[in-house]
PDB file of N, CA, C and O in Angstrom:
ATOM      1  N   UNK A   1     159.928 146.332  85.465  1.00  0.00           N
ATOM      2  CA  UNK A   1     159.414 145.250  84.647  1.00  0.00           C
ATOM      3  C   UNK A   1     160.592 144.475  84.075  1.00  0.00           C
ATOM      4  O   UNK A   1     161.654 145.028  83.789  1.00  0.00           O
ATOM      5  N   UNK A   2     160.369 143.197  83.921  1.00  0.00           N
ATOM      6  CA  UNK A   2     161.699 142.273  83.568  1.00  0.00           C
ATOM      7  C   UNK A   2     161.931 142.246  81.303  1.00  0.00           C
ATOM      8  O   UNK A   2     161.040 142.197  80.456  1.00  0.00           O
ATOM      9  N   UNK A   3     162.517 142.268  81.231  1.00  0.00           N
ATOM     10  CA  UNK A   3     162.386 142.117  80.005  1.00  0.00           C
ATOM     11  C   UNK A   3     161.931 140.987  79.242  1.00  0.00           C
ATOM     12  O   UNK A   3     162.067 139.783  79.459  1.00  0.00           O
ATOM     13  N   UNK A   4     161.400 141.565  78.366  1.00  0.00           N
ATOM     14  CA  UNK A   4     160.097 140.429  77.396  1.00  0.00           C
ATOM     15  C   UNK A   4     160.688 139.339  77.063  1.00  0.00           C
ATOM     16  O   UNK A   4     161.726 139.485  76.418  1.00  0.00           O
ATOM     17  N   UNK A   5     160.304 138.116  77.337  1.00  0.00           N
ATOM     18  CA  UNK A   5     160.900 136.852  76.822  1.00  0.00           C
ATOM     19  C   UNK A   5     160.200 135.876  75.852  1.00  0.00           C
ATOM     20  O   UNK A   5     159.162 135.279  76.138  1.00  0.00           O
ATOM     21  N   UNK A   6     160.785 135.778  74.810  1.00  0.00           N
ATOM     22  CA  UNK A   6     160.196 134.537  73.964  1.00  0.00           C
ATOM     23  C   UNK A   6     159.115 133.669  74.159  1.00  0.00           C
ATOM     24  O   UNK A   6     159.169 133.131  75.265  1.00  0.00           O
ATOM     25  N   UNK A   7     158.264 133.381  73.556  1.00  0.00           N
ATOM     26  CA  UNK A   7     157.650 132.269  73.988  1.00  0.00           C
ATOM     27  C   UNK A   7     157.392 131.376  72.666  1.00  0.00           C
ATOM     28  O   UNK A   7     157.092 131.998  71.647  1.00  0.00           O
ATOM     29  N   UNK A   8     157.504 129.654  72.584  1.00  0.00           N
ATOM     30  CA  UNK A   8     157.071 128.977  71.919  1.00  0.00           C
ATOM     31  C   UNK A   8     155.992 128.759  72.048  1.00  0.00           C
ATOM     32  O   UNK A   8     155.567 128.222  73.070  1.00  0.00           O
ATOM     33  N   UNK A   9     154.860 129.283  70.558  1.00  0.00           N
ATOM     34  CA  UNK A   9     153.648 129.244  70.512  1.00  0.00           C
ATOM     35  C   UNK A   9     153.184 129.753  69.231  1.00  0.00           C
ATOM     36  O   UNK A   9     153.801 130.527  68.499  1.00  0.00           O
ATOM     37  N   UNK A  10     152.125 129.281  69.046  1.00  0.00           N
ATOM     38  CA  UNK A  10     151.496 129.746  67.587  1.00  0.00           C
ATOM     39  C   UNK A  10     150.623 131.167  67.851  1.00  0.00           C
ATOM     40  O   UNK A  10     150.181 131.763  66.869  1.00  0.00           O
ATOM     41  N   UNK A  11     150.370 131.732  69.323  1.00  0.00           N
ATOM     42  CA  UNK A  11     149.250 132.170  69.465  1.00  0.00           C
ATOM     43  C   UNK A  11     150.319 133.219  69.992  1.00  0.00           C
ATOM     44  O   UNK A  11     150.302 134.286  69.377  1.00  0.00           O
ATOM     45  N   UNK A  12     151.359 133.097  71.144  1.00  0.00           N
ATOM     46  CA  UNK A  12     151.793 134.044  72.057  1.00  0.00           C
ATOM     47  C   UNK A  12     152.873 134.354  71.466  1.00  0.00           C
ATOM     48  O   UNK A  12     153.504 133.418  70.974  1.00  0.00           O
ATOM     49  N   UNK A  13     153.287 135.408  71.361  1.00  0.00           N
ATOM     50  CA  UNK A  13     155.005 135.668  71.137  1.00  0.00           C
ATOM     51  C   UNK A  13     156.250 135.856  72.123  1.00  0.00           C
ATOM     52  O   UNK A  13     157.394 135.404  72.172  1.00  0.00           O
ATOM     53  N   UNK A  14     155.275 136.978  73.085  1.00  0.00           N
ATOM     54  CA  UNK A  14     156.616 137.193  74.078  1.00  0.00           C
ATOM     55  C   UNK A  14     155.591 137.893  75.719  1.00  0.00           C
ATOM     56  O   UNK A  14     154.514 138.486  75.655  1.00  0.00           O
ATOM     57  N   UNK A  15     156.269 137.607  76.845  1.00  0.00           N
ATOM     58  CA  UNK A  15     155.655 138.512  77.964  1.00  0.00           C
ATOM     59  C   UNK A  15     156.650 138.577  78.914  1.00  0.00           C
ATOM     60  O   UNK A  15     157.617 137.841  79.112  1.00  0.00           O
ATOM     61  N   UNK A  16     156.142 139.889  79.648  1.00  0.00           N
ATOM     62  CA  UNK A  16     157.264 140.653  80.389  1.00  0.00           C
ATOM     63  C   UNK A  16     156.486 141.017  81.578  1.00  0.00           C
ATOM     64  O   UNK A  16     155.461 141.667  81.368  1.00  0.00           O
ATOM     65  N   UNK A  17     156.953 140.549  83.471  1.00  0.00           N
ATOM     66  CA  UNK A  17     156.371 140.586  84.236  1.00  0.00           C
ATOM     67  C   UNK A  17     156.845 141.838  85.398  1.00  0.00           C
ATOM     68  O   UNK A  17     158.025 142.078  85.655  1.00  0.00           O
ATOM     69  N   UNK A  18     155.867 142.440  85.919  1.00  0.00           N
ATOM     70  CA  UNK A  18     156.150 143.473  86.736  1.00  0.00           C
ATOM     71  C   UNK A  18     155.776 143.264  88.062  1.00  0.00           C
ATOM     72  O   UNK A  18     154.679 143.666  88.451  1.00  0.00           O
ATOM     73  N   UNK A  19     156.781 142.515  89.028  1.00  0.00           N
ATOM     74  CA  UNK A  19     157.051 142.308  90.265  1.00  0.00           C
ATOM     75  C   UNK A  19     156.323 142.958  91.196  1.00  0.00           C
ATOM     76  O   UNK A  19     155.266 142.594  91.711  1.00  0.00           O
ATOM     77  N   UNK A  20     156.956 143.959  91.385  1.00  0.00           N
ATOM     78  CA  UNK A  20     156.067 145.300  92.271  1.00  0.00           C
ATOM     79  C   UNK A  20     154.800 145.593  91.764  1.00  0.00           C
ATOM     80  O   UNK A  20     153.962 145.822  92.636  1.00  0.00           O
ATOM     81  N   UNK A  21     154.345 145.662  90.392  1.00  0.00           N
ATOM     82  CA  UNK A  21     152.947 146.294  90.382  1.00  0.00           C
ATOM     83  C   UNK A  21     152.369 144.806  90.066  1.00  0.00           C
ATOM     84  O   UNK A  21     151.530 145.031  89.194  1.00  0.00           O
ATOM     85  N   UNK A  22     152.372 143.484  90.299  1.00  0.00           N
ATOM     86  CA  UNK A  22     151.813 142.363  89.909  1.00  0.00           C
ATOM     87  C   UNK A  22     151.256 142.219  88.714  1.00  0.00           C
ATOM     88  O   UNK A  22     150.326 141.450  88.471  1.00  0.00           O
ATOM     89  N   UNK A  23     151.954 143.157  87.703  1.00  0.00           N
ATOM     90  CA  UNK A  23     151.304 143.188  86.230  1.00  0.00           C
ATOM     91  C   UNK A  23     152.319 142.243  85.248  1.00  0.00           C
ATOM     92  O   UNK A  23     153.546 142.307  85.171  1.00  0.00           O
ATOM     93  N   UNK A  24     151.225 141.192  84.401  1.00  0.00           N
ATOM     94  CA  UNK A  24     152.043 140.765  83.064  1.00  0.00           C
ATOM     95  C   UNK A  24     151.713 141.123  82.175  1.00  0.00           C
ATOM     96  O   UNK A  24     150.552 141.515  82.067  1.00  0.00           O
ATOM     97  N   UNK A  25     152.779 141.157  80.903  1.00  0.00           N
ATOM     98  CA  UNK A  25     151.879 141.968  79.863  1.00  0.00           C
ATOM     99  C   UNK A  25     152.201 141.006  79.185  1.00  0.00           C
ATOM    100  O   UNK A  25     153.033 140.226  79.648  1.00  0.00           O
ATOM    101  N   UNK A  26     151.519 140.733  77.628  1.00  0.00           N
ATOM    102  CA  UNK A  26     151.550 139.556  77.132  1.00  0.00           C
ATOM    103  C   UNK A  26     151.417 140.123  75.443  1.00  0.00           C
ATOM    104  O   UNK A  26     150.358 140.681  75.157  1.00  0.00           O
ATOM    105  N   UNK A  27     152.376 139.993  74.451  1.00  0.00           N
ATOM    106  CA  UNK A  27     152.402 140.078  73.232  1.00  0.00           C
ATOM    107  C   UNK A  27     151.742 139.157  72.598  1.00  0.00           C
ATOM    108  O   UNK A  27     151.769 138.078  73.191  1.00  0.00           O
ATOM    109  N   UNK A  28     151.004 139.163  71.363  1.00  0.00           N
ATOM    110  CA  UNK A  28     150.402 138.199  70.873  1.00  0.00           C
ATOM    111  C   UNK A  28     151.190 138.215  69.173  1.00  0.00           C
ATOM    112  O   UNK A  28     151.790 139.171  68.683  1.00  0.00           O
ATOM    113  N   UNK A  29     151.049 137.402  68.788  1.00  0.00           N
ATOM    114  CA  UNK A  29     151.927 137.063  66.895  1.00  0.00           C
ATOM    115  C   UNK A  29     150.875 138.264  66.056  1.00  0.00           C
ATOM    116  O   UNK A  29     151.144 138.777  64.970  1.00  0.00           O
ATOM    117  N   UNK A  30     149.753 138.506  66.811  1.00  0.00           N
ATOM    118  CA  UNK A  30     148.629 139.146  65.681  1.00  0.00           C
ATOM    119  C   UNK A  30     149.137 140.512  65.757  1.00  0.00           C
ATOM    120  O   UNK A  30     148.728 141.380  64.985  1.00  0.00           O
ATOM    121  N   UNK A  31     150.164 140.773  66.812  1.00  0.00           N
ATOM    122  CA  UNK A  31     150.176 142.299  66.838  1.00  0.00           C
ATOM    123  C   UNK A  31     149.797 142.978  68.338  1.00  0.00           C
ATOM    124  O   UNK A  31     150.514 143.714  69.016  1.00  0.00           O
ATOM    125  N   UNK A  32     148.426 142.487  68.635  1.00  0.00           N
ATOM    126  CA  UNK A  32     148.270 143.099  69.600  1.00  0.00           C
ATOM    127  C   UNK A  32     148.909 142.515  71.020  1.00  0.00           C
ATOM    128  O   UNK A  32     149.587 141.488  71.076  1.00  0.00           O
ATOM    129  N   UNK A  33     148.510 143.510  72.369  1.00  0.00           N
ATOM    130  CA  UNK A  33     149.285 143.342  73.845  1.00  0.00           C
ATOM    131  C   UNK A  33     148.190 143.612  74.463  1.00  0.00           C
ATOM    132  O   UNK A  33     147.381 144.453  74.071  1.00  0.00           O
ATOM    133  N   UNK A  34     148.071 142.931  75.467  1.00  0.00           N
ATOM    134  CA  UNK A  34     147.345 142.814  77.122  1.00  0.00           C
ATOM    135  C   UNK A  34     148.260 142.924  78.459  1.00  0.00           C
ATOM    136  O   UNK A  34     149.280 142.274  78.693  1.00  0.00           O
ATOM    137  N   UNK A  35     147.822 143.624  79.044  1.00  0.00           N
ATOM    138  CA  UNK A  35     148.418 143.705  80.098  1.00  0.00           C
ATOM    139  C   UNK A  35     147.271 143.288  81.713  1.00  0.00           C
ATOM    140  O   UNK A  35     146.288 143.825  82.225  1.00  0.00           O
ATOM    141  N   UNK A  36     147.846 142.454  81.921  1.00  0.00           N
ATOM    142  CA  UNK A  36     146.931 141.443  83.125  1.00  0.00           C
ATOM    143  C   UNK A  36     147.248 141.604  84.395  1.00  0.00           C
ATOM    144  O   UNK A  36     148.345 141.266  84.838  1.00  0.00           O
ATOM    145  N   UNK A  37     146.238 142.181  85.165  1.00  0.00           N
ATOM    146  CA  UNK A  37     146.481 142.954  86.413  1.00  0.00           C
ATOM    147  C   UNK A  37     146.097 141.294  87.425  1.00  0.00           C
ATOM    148  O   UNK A  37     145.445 140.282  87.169  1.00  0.00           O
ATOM    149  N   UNK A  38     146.868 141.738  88.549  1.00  0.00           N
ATOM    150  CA  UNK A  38     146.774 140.598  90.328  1.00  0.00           C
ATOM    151  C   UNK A  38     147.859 139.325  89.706  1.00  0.00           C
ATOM    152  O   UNK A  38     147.628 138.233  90.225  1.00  0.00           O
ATOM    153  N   UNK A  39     148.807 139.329  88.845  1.00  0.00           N
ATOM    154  CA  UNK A  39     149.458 138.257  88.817  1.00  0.00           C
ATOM    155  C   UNK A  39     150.275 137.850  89.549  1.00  0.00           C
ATOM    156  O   UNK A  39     151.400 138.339  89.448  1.00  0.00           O
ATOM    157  N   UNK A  40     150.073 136.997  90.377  1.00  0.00           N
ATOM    158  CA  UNK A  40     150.590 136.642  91.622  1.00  0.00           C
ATOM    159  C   UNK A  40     152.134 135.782  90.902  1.00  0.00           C
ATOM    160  O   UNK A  40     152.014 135.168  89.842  1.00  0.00           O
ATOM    161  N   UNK A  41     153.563 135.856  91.657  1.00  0.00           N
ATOM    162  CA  UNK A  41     154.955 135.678  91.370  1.00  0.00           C
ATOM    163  C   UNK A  41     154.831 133.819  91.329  1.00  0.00           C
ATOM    164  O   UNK A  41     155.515 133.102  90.599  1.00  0.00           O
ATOM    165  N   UNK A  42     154.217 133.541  91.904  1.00  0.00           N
ATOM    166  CA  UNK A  42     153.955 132.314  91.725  1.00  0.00           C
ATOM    167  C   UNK A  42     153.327 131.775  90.262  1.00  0.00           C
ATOM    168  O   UNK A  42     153.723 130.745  89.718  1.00  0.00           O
ATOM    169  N   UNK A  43     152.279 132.649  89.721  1.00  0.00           N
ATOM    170  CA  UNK A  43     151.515 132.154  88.793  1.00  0.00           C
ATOM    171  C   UNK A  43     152.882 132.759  87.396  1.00  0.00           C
ATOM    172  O   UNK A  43     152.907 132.242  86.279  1.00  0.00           O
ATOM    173  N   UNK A  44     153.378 133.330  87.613  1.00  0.00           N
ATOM    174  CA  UNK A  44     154.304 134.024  86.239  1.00  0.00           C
ATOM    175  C   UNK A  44     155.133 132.948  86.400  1.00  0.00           C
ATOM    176  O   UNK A  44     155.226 132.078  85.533  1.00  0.00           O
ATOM    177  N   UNK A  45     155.964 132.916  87.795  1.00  0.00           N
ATOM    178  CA  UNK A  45     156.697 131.333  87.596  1.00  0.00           C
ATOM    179  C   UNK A  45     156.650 130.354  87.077  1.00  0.00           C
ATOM    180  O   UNK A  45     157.504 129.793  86.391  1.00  0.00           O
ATOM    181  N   UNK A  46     155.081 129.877  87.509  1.00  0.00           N
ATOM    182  CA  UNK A  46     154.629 128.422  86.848  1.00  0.00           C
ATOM    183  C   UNK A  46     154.420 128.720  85.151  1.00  0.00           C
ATOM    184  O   UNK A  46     154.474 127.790  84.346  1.00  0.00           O
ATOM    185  N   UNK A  47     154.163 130.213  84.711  1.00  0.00           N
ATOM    186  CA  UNK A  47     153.724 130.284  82.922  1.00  0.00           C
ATOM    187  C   UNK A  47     155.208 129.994  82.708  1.00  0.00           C
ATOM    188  O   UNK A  47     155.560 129.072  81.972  1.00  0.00           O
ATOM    189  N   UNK A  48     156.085 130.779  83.351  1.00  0.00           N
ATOM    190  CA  UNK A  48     157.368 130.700  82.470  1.00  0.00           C
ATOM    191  C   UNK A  48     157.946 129.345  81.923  1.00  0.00           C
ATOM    192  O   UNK A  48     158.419 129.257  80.790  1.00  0.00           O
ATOM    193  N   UNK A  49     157.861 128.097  82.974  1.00  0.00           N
ATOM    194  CA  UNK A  49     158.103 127.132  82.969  1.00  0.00           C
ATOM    195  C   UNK A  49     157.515 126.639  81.465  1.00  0.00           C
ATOM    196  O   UNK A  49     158.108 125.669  80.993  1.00  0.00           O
ATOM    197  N   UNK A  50     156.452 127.182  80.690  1.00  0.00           N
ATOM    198  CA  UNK A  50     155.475 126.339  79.825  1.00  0.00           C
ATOM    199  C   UNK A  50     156.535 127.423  78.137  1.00  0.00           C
ATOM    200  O   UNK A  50     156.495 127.431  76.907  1.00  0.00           O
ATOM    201  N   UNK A  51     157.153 127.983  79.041  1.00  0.00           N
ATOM    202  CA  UNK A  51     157.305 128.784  77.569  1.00  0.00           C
ATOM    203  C   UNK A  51     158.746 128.291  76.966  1.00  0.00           C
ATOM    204  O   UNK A  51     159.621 129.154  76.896  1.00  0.00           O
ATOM    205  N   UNK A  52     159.000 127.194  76.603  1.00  0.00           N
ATOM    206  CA  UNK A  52     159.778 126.270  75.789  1.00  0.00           C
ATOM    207  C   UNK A  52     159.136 125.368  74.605  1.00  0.00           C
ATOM    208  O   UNK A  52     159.667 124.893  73.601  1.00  0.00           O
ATOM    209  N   UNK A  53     157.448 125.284  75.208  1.00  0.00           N
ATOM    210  CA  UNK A  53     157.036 123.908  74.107  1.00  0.00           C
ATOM    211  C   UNK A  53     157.879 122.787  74.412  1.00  0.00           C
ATOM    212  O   UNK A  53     157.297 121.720  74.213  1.00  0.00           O
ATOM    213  N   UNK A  54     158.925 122.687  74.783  1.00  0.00           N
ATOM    214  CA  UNK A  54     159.526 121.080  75.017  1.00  0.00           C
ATOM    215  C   UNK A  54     158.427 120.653  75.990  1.00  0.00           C
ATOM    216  O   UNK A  54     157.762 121.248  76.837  1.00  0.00           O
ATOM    217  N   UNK A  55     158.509 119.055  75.425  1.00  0.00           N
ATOM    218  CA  UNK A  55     158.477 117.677  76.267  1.00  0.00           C
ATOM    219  C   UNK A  55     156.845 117.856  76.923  1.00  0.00           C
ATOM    220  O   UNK A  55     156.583 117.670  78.112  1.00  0.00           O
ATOM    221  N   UNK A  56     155.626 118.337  75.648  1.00  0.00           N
ATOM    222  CA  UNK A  56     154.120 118.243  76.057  1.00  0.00           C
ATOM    223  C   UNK A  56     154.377 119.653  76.378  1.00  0.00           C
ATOM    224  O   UNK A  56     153.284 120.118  76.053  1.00  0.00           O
ATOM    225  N   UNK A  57     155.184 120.830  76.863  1.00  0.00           N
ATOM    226  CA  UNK A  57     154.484 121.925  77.827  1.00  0.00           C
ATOM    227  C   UNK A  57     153.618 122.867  76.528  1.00  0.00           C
ATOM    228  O   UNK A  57     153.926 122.846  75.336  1.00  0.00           O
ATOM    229  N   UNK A  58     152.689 123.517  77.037  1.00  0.00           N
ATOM    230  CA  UNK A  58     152.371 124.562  76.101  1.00  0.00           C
ATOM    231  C   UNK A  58     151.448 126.020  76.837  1.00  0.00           C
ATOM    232  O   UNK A  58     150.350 126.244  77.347  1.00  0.00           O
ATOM    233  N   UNK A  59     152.763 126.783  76.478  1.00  0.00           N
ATOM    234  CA  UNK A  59     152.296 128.360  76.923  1.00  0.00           C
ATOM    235  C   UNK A  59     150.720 128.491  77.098  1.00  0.00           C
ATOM    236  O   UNK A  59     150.007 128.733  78.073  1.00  0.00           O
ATOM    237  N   UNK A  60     150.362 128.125  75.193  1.00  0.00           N
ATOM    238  CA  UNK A  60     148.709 128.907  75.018  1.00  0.00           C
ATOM    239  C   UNK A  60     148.004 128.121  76.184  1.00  0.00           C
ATOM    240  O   UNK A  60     147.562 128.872  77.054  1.00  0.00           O
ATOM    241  N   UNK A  61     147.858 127.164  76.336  1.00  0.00           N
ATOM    242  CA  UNK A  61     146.894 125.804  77.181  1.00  0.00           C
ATOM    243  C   UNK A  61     146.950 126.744  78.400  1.00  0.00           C
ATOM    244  O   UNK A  61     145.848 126.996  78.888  1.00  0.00           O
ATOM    245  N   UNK A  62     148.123 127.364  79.041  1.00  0.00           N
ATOM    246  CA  UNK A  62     148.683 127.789  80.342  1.00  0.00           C
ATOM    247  C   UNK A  62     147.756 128.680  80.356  1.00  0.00           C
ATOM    248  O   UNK A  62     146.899 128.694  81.240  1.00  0.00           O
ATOM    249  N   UNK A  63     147.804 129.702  79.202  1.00  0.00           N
ATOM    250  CA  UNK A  63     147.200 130.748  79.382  1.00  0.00           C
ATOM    251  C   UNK A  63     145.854 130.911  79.229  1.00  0.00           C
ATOM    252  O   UNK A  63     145.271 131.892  79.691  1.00  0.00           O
ATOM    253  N   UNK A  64     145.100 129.713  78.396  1.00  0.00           N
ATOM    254  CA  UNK A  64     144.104 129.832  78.511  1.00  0.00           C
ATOM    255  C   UNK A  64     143.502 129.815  79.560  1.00  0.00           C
ATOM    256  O   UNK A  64     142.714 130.713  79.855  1.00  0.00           O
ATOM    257  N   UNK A  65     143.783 128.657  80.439  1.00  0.00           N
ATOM    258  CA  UNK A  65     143.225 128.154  81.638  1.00  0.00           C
ATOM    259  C   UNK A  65     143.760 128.849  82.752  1.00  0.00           C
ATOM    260  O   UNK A  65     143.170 128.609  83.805  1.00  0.00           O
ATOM    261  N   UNK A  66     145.102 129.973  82.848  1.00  0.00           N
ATOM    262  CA  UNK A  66     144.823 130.555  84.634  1.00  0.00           C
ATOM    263  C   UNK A  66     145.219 131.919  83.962  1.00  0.00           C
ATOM    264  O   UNK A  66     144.830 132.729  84.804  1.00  0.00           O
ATOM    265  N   UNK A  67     145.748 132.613  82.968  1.00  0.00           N
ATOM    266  CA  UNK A  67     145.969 134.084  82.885  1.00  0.00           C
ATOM    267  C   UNK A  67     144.596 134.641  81.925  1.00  0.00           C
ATOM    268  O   UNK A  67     144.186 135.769  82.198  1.00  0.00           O
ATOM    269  N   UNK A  68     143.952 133.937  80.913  1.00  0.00           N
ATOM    270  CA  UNK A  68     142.616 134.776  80.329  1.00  0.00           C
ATOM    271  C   UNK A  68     142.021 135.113  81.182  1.00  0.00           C
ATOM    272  O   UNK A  68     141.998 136.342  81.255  1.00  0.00           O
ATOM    273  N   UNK A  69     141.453 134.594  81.968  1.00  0.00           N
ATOM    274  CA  UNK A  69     140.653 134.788  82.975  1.00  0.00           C
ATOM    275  C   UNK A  69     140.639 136.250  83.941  1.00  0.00           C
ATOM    276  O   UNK A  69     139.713 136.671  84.633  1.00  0.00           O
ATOM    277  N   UNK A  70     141.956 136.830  83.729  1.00  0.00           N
ATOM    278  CA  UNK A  70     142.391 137.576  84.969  1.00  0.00           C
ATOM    279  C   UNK A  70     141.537 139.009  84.198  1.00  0.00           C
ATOM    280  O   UNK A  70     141.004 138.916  83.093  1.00  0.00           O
ATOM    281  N   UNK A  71     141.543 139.821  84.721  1.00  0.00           N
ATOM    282  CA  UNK A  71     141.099 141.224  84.065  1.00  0.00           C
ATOM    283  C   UNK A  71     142.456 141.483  83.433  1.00  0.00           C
ATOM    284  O   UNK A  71     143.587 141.252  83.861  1.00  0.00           O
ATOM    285  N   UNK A  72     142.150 141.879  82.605  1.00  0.00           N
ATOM    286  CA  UNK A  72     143.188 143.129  81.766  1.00  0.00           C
ATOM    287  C   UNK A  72     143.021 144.319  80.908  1.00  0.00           C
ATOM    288  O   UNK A  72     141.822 144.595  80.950  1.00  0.00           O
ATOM    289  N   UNK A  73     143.319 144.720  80.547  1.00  0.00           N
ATOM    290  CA  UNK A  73     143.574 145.857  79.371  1.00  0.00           C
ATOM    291  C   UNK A  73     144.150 146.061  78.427  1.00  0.00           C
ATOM    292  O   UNK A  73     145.346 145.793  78.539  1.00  0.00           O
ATOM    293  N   UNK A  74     143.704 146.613  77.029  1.00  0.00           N
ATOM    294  CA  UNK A  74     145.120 146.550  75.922  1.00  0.00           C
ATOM    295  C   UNK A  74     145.570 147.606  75.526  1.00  0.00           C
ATOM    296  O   UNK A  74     145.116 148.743  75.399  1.00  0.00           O
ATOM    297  N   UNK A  75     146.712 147.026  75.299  1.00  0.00           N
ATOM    298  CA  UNK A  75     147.918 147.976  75.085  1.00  0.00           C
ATOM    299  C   UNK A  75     147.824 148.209  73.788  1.00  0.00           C
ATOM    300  O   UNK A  75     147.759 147.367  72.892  1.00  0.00           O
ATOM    301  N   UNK A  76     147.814 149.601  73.680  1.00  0.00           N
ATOM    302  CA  UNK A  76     147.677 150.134  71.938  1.00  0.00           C
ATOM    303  C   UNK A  76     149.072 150.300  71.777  1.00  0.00           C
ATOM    304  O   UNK A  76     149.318 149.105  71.613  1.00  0.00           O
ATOM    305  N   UNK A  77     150.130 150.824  71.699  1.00  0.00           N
ATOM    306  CA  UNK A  77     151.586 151.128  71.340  1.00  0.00           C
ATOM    307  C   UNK A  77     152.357 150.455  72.278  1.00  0.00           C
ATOM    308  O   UNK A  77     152.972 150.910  73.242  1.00  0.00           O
ATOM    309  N   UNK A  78     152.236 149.174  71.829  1.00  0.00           N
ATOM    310  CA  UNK A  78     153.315 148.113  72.746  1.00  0.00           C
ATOM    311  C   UNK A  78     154.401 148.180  71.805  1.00  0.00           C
ATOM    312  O   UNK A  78     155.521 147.915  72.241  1.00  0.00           O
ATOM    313  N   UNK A  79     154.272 148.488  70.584  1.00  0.00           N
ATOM    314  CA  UNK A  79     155.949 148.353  69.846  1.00  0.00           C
ATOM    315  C   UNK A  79     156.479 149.335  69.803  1.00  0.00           C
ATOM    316  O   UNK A  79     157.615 149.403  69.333  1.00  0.00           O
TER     317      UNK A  79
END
């Protein structure tokens, strides 16, 4: 798994993607973590791109519309 990276957002804090098992996991500011199974290297590519907030981009919008959707699970002891 790659290590957790920042994200500009009111909603997301940080997510960290796992290549081989196609898993992202996704920190939220509230505390809690999801971990989102079939994430295709393409689709983590295109989120990463949104996780600056510069110039219109925005993570949450990203995530609402192609990673909620995916199945996941939560992570009780993500810290």
């Amino acid at each position: 798994m790659s290590d957790f990276q920042p994200i500009v957002s009111s909603n997301l804090e940080s997510a960290a993607y796992d290549a081989k098992g196609r898993t992202l996991t996704l920190r939220f500011k509230n505390g809690t973590a999801y971990r989102y199974a079939r994430v295709m290297p393409g689709l983590w590519k295109k989120f990463q791109k949104e996780f600056d907030g510069k110039e219109g981009r925005s993570a949450g919008k990203f995530f609402f519309k192609h990673i909620k959707p995916l199945a996941c699970e939560q992570i009780d002891n993500w810290k």
